[in-house]
N, C-alpha and C positions, 0 to 999 in steps of 0.2 A: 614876208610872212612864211610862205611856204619853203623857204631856205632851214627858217629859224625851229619849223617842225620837224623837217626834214633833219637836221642836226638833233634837235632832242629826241628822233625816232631811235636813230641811233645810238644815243650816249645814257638810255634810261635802263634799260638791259645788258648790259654792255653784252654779253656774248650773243645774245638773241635782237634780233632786227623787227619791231616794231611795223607793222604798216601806218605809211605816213598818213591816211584816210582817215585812223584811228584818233591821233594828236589832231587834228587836224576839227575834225569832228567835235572832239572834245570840247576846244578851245572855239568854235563855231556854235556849239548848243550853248556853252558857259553866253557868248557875247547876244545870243539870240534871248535865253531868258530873261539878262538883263534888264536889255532894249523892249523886250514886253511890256517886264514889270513897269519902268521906264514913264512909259507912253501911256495918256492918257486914254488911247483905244481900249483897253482889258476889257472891256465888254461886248467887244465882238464878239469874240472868242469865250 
């Protein structure tokens, strides 16, 4: 996983270098909403 960010940190700007935190992040909050919405707990929260 962290390869595949790492590669797309690289190759989305080409001249400028993304931090992989960023991708990384991204693709972590996109799988974390998800998984909320998901689950029948949403009323903890």
């Amino acid at each position: 996983f962290l390869i595949l960010c790492d590669t797309l940190a690289r190759t989305i700007i080409r001249p400028l270098e993304l931090p992989v935190g960023v991708i990384t992040g991204l693709f972590g909050g996109i799988f974390f909403l998800s998984f909320l919405i998901k689950s029948k707990h949403w009323e903890v929260f």
